[in-house]
N, CA, C and O of each residue as an XYZ file, in Angstrom:
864
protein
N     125.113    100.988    100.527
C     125.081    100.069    101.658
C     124.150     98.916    101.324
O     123.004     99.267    101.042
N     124.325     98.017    101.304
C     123.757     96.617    101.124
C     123.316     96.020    102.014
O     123.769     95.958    103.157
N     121.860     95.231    101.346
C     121.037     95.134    102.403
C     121.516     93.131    102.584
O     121.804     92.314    101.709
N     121.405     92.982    104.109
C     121.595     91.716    103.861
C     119.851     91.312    104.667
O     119.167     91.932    105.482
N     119.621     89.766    103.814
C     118.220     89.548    103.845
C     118.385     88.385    104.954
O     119.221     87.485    105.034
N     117.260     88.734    105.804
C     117.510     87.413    106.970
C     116.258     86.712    106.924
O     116.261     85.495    107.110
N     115.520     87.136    106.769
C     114.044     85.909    105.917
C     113.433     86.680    104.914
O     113.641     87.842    104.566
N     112.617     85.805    104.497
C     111.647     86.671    103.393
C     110.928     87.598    103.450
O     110.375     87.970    102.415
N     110.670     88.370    104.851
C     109.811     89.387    105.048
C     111.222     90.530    106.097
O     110.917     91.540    106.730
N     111.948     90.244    106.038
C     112.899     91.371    106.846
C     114.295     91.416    105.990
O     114.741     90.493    105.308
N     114.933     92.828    106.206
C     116.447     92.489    105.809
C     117.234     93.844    106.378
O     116.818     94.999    106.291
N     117.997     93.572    106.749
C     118.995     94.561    107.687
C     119.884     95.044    106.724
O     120.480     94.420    105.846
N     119.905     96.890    107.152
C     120.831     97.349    106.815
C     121.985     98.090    107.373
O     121.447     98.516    108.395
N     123.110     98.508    107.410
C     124.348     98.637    108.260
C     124.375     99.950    107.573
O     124.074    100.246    106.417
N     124.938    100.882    108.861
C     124.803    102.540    108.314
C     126.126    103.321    109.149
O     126.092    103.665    110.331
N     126.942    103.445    108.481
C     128.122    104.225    108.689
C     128.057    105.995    108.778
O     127.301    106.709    108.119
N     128.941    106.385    109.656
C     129.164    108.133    109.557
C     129.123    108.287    108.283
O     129.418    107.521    107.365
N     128.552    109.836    108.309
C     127.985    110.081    106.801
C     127.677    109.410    105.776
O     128.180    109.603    104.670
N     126.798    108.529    106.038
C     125.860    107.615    105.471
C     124.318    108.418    105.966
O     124.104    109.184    106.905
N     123.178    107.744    104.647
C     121.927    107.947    105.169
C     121.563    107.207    104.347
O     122.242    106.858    103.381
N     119.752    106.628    104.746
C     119.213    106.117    104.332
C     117.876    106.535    104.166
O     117.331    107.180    105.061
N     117.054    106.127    102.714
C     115.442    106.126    103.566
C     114.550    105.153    103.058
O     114.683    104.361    102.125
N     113.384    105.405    104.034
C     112.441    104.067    104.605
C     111.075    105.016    104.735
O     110.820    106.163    105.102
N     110.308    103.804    104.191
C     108.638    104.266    104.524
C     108.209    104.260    106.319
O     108.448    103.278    107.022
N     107.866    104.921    106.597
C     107.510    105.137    107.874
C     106.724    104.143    108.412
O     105.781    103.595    107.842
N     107.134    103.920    109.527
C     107.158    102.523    110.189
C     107.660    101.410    109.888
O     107.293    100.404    110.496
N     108.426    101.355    109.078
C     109.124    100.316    108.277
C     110.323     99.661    109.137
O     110.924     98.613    108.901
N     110.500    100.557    110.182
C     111.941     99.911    111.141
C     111.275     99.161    112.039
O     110.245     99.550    112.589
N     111.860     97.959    112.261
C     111.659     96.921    112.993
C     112.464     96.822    114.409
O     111.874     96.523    115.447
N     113.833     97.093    114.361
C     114.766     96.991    115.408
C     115.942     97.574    114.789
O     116.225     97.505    113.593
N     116.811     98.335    115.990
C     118.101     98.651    115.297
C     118.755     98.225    116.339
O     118.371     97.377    117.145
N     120.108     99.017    116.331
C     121.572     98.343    117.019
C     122.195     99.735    116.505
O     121.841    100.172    115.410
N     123.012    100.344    117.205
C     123.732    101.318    117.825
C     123.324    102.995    117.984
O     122.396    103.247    118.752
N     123.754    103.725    117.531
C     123.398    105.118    117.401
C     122.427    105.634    116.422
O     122.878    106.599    115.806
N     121.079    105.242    116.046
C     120.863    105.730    114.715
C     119.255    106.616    115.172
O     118.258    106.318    115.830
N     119.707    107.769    114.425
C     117.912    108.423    114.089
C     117.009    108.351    113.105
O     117.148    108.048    111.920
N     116.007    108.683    113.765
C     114.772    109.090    112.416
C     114.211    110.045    112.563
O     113.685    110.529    113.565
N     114.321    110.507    111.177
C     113.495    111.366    111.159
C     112.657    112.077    110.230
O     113.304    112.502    109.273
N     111.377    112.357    110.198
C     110.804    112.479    109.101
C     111.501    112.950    107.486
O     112.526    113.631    107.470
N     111.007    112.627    106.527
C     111.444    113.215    105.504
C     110.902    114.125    104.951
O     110.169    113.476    104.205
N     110.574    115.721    104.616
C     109.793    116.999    104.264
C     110.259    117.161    103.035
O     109.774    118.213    102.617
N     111.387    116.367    101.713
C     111.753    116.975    101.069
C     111.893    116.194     99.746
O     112.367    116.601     98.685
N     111.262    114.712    100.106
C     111.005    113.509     99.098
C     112.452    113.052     99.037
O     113.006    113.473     98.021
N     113.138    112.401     99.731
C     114.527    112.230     99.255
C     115.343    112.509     98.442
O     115.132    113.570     97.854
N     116.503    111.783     98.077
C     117.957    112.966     97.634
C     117.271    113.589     96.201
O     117.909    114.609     95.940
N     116.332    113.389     95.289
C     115.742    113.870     94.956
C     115.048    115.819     95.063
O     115.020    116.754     94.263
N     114.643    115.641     96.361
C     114.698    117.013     96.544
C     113.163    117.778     96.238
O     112.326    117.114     95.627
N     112.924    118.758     96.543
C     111.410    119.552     96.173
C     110.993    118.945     95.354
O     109.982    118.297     95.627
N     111.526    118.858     94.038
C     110.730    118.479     92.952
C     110.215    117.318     93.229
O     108.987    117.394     93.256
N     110.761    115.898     93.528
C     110.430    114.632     93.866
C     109.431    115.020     94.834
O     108.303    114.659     94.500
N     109.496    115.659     95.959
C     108.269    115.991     96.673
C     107.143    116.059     95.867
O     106.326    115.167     95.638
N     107.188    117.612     95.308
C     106.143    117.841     94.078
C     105.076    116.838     93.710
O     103.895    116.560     93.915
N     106.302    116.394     92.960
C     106.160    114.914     91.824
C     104.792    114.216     92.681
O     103.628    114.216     92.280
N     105.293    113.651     93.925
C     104.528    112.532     94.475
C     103.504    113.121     95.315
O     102.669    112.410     95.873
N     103.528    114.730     95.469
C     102.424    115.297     95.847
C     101.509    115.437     94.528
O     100.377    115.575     94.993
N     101.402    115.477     92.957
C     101.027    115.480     92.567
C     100.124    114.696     92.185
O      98.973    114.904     91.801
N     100.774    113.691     92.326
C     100.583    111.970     92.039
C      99.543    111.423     93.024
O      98.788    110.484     92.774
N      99.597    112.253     94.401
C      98.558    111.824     95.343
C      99.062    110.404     95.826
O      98.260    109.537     96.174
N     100.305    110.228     95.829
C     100.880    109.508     96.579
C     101.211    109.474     97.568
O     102.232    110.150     97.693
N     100.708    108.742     98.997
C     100.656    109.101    100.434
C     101.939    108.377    100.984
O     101.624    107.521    101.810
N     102.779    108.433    100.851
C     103.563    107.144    101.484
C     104.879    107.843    102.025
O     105.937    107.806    101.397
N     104.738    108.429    103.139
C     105.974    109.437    103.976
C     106.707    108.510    104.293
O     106.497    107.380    104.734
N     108.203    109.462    103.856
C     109.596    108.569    104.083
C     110.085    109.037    105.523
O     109.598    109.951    106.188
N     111.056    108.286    105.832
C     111.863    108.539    106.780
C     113.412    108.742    106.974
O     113.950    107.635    106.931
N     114.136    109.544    107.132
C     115.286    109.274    106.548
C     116.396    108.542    107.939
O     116.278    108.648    109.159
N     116.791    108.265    107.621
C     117.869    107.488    108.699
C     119.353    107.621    108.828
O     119.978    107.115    107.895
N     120.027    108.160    109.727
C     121.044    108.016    109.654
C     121.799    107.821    111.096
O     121.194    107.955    112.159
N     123.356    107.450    111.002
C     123.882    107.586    112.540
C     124.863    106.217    112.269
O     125.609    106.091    111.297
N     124.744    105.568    112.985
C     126.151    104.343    113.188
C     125.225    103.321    113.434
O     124.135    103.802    113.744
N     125.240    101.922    113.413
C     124.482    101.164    113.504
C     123.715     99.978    112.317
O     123.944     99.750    111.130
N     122.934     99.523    113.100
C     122.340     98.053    111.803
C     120.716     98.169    112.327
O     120.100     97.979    113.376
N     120.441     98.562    111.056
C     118.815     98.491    111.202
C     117.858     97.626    110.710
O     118.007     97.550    109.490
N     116.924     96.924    111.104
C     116.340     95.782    110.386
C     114.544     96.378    110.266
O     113.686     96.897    110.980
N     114.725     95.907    108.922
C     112.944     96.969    108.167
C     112.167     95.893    107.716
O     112.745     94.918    107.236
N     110.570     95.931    107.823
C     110.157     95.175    107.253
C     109.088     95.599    107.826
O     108.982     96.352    108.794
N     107.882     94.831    106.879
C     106.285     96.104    106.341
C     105.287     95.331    106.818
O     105.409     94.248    106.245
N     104.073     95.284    107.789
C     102.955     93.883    107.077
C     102.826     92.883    107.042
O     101.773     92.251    106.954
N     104.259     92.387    107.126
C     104.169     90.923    107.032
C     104.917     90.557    105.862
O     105.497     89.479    105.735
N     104.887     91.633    104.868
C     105.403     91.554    103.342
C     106.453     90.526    103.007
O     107.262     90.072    103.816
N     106.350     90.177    101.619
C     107.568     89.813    101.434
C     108.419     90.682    101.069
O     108.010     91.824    100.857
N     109.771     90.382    100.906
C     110.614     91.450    100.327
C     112.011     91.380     99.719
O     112.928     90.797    100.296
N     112.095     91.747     99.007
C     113.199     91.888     97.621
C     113.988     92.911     97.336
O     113.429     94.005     97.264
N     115.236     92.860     97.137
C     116.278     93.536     97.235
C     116.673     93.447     96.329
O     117.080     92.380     95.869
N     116.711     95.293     95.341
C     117.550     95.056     94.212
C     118.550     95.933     94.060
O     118.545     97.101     94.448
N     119.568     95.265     93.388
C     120.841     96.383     93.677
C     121.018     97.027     92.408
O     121.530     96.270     91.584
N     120.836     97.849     92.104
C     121.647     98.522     91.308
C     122.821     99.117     90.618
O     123.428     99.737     91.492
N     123.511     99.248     89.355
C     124.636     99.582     88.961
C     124.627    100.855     88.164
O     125.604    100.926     87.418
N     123.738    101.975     88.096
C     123.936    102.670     87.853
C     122.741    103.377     87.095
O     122.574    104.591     86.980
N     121.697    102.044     86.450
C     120.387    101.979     85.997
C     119.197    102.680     86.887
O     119.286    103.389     87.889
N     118.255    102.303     86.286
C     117.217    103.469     87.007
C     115.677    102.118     87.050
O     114.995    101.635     86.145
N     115.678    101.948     88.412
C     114.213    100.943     89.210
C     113.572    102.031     88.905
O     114.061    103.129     89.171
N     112.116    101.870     88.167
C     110.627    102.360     88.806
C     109.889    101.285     89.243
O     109.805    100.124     88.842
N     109.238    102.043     90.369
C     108.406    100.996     91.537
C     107.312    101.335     91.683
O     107.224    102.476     91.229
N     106.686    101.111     91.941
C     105.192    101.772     92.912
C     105.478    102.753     94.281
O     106.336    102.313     95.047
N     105.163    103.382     94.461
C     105.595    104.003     95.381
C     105.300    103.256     97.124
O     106.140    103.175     98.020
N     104.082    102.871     97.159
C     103.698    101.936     97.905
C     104.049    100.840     98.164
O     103.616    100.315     99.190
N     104.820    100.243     97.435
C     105.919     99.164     97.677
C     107.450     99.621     97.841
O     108.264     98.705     97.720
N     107.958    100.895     98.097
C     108.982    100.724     98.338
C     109.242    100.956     99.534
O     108.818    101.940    100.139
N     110.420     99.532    100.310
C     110.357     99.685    101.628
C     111.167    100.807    102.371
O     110.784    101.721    103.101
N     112.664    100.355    101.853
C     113.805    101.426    101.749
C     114.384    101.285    100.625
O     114.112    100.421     99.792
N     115.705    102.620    100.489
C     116.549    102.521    100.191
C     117.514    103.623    100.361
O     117.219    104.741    100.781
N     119.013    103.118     99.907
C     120.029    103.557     99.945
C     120.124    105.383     99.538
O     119.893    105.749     98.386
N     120.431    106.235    100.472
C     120.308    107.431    100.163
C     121.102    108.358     99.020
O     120.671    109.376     98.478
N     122.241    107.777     98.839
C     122.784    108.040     97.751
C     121.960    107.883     96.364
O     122.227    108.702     95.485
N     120.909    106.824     96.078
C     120.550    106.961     94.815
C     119.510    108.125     94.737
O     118.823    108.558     95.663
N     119.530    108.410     93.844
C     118.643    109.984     93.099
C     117.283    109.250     92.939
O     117.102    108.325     92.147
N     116.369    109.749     93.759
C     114.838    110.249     93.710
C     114.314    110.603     92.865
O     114.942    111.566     92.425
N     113.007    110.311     91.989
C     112.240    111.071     91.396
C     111.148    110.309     91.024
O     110.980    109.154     91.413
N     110.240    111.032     90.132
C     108.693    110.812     89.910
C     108.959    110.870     88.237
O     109.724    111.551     87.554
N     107.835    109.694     87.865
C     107.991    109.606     86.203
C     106.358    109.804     85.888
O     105.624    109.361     86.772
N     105.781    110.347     84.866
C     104.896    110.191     84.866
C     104.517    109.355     83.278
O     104.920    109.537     82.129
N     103.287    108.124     84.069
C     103.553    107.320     83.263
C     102.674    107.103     81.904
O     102.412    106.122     81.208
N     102.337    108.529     81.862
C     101.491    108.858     80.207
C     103.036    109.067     79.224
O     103.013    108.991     77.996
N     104.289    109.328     80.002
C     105.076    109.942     78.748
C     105.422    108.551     78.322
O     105.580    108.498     77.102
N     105.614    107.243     79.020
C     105.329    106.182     78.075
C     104.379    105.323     77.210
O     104.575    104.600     76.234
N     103.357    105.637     77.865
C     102.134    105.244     77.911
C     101.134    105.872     76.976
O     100.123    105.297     76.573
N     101.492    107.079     76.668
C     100.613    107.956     76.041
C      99.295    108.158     77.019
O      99.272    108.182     78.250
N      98.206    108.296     76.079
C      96.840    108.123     77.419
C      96.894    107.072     77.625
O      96.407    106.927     78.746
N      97.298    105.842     77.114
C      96.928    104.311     78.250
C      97.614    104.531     79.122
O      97.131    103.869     80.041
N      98.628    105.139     79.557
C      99.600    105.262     80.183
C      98.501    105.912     81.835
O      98.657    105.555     83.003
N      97.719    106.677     81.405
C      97.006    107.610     81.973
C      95.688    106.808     82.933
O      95.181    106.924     84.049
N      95.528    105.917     81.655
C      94.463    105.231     81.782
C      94.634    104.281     82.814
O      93.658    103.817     83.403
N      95.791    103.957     83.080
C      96.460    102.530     83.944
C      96.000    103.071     85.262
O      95.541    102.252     86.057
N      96.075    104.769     85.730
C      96.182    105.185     86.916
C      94.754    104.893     87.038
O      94.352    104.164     87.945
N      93.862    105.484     86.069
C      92.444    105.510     86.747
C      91.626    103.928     86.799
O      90.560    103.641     87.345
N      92.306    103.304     86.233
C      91.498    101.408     86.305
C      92.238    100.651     87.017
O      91.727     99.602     87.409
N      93.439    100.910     87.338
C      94.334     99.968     88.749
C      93.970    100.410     90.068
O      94.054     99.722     91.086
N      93.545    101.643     89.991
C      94.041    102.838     91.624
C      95.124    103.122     92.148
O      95.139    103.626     93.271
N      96.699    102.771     91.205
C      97.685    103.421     91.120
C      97.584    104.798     90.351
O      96.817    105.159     89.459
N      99.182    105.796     91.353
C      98.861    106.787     90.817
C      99.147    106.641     89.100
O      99.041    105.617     88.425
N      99.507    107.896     88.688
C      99.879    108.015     87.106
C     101.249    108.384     87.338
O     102.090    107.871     86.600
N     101.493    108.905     87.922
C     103.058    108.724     88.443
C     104.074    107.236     89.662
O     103.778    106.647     90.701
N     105.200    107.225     88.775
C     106.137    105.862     89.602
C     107.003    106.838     89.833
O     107.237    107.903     89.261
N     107.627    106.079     91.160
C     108.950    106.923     92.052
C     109.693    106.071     90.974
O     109.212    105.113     90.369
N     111.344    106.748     90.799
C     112.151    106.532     90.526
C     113.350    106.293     90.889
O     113.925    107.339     91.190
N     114.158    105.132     91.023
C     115.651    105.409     91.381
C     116.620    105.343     90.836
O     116.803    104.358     90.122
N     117.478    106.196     90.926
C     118.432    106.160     89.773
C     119.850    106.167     90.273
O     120.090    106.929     91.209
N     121.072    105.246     89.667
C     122.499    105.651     90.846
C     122.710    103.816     90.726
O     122.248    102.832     90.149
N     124.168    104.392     92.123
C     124.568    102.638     92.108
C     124.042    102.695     93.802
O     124.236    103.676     94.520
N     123.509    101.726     94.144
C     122.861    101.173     95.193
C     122.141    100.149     95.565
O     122.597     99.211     94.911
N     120.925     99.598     96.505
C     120.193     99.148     96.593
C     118.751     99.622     97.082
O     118.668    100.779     97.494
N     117.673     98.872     97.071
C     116.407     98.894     97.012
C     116.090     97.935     97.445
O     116.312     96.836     96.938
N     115.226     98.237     98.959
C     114.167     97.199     99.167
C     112.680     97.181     98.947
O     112.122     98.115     99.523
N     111.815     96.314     98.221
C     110.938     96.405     97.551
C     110.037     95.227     98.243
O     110.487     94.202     98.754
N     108.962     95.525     98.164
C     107.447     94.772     98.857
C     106.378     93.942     98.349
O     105.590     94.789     97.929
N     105.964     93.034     98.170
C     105.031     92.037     97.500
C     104.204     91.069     98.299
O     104.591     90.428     99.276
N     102.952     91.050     97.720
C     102.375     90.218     98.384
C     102.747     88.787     97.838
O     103.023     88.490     96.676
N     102.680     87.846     99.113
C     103.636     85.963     98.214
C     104.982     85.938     97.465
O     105.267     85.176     96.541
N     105.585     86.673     97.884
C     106.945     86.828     96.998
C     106.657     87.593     95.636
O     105.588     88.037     95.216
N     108.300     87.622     94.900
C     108.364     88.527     93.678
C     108.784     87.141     92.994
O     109.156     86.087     93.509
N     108.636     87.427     91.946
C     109.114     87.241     90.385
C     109.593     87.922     89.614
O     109.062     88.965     89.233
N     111.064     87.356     89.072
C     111.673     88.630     88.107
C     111.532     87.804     87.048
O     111.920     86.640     87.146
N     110.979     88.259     85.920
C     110.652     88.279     84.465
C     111.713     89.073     83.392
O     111.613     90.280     83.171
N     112.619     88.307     82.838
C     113.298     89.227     81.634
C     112.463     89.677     80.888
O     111.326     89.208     80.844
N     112.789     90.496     80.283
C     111.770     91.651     79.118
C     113.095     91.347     78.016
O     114.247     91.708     78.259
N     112.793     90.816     77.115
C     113.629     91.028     75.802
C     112.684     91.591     74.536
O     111.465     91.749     74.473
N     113.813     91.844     73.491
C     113.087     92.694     72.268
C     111.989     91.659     71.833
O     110.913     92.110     71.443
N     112.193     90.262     71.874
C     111.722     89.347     71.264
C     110.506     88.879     72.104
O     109.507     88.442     71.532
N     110.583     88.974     73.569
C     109.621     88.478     74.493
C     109.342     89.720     75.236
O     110.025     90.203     76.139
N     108.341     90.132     74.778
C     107.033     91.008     75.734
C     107.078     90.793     76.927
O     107.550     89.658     76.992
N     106.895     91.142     77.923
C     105.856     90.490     78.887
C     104.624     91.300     79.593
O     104.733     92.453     80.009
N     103.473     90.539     79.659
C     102.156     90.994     79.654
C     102.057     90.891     81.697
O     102.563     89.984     82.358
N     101.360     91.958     82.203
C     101.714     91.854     83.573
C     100.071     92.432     83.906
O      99.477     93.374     83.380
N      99.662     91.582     84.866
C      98.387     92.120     85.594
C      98.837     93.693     86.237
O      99.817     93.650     86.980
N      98.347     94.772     86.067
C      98.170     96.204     86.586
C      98.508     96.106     88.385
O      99.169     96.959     88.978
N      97.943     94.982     88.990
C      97.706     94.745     90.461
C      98.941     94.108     90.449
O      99.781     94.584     91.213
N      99.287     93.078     89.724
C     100.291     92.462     89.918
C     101.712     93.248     90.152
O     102.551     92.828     90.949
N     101.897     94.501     89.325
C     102.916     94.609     88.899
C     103.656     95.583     90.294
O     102.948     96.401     90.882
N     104.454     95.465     90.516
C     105.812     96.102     91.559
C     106.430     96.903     91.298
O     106.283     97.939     91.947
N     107.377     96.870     90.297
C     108.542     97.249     89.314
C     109.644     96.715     88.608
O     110.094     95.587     88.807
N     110.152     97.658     87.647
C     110.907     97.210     86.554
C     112.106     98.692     86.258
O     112.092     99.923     86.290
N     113.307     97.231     85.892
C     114.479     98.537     85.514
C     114.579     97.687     84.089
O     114.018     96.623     83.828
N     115.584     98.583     83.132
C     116.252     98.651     82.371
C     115.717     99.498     80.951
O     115.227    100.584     81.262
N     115.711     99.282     79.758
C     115.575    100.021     78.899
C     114.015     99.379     78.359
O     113.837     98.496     77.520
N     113.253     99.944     78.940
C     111.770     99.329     79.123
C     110.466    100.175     78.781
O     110.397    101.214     79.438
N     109.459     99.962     77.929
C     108.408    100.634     77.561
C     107.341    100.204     77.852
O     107.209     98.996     77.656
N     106.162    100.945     78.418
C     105.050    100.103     79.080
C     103.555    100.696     78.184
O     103.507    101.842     77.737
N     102.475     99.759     78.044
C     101.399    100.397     77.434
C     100.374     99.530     77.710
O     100.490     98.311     77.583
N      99.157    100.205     78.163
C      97.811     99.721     78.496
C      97.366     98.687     77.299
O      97.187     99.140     76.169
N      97.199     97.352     77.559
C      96.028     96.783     76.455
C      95.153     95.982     77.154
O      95.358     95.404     78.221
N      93.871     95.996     76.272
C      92.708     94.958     77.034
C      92.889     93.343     76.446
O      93.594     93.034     75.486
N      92.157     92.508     77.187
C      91.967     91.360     76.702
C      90.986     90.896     77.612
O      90.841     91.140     78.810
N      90.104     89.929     76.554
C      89.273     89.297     77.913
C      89.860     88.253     78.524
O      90.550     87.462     77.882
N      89.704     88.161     79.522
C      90.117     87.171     80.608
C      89.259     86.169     80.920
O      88.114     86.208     80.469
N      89.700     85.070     81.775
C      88.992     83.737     82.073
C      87.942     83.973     83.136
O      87.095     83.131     83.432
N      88.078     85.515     83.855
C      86.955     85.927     84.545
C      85.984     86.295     83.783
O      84.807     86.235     84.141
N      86.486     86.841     82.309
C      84.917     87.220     82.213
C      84.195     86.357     81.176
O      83.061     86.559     80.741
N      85.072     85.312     80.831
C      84.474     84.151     80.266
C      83.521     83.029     80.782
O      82.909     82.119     80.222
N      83.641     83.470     82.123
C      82.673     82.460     83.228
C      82.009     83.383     84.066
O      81.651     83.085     85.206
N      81.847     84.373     83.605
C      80.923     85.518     84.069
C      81.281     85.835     85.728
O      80.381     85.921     86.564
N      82.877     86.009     86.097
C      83.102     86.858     87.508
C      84.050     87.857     86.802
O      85.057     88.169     87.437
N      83.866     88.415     85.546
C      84.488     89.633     85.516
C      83.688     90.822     85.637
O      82.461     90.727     85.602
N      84.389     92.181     85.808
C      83.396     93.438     85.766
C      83.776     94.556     84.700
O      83.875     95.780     84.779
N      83.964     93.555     83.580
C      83.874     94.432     82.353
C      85.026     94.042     81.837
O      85.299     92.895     82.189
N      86.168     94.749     80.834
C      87.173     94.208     79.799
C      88.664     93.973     81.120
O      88.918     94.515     82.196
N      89.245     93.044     80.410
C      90.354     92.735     81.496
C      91.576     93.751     80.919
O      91.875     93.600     79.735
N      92.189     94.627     81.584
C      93.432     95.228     81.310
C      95.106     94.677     81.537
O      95.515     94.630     82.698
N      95.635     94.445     80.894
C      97.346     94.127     81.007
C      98.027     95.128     80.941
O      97.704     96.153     80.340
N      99.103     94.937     81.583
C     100.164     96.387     81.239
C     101.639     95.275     80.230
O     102.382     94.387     80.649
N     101.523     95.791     79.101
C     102.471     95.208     78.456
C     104.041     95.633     78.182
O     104.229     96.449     77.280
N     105.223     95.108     78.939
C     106.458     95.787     78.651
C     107.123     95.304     77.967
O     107.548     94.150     78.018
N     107.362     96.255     77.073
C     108.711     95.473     75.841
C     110.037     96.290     75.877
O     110.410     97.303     76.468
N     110.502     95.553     75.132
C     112.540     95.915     75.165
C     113.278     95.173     75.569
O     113.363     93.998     75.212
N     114.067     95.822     76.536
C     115.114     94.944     77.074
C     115.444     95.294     79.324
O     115.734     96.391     79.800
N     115.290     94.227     79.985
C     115.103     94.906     80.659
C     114.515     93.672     82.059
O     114.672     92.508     81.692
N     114.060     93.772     83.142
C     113.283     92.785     84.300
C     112.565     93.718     84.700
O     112.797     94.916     84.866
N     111.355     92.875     84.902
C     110.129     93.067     85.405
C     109.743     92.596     86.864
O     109.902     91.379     86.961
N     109.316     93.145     87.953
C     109.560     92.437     89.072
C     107.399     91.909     89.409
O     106.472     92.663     89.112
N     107.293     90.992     89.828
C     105.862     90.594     89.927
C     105.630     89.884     91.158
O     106.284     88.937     91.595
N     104.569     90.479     91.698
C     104.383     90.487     93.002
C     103.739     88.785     92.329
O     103.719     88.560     91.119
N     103.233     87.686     93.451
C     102.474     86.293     93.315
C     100.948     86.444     94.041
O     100.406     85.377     94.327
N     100.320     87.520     94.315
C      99.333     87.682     94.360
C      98.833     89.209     93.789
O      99.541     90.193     93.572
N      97.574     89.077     93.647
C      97.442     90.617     92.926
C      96.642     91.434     94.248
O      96.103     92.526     94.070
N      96.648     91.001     95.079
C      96.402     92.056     96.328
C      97.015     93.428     96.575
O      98.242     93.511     96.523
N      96.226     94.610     96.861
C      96.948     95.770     97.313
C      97.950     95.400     98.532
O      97.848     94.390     99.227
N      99.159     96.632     98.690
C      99.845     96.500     99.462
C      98.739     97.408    100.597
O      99.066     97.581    101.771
């Protein structure tokens, strides 16, 4: 089910018999015809394990699942927000930025030392993201959250791209991520608090980047 976007901080979605959806709690704004909510106990179509996963991860962010007849319109904060559709590929996000999505796609938790090795590890304890990203996988859509809008960045074999830790949202395609330092222009004029970290992704693939590095 496809989300249609009616400004930059809202976008409605339309939900048919045996259809479902899910959404971070409180995330519904207004609906239109028959539709419920109701908590989610089971991490979406995902299932226990995805629970697990994001109980492990110490990721707080309870879904909601939605279903019934009707058009529902979601939106977070004030956020901006971005809609990505998918063809069959697999979004990892932050878990904290994801607003909804489409219940058909498959749920899960990645943990991000198996790309990362220990920088991978390391990202969780110097950002205050977990060490685990939700996953989606399937043909669908995704609505996704940023502070000042997103930016999508191609990732090619040839072009890297280097992403502030705070900055970063999420990224699909055939994509590898790894902790490196560099000093930065903060700590060259003395407002940094020690070595500056990047998260660097290479391959092939988009990168999505929030325009401010504020927590959600």
């Amino acid at each position: 089910m496809p989300f249609t976007t009616l400004n930059s901080r809202v976008v409605e979605a339309r939900i048919g018999p045996g259809q479902r959806m899910f959404s971070q709690r409180g995330a519904m704004l207004a609906y239109r015809g028959e539709v419920s909510f109701t908590p989610n106990l089971q991490g979406g179509q995902g299932g226990i394990g995805s629970m697990i996963g994001r109980r492990i991860a110490g990721e707080a962010t309870p879904l909601m699942t939605v279903e019934g007849t009707g058009t529902v319109m979601f939106g977070h904060g004030g956020h901006h927000v971005q809609v990505v559709d998918l063809t069959g590929e697999t979004l990892y996000v932050e878990a904290d930025r994801l607003l909804a999505f489409d219940g058909g796609l498959q749920q899960g938790t990645m943990f991000m030392g198996s790309q990362g090795g220990v920088m991978g590890m390391v990202r969780g304890q110097v950002t205050g993201q977990g060490l685990f990203t939700t996953t989606l996988q399937g043909v669908g859509s995704a609505a996704v959250m940023a502070h000042g809008g997103v930016i999508e960045l191609p990732i090619t074999p040839q072009r890297p791209v280097h992403v502030d830790p705070q900055a970063y949202v999420a990224h699909r395609g055939d994509v590898r991520n790894k902790l490196s330092t560099a000093l930065g222009w903060r700590d060259m004029v003395g407002r940094g608090s020690g070595e500056a970290f990047q998260l660097e992704l290479s391959g092939q693939g988009t990168v999505y980047v929030q325009a401010s590095e504020e927590k959600l």
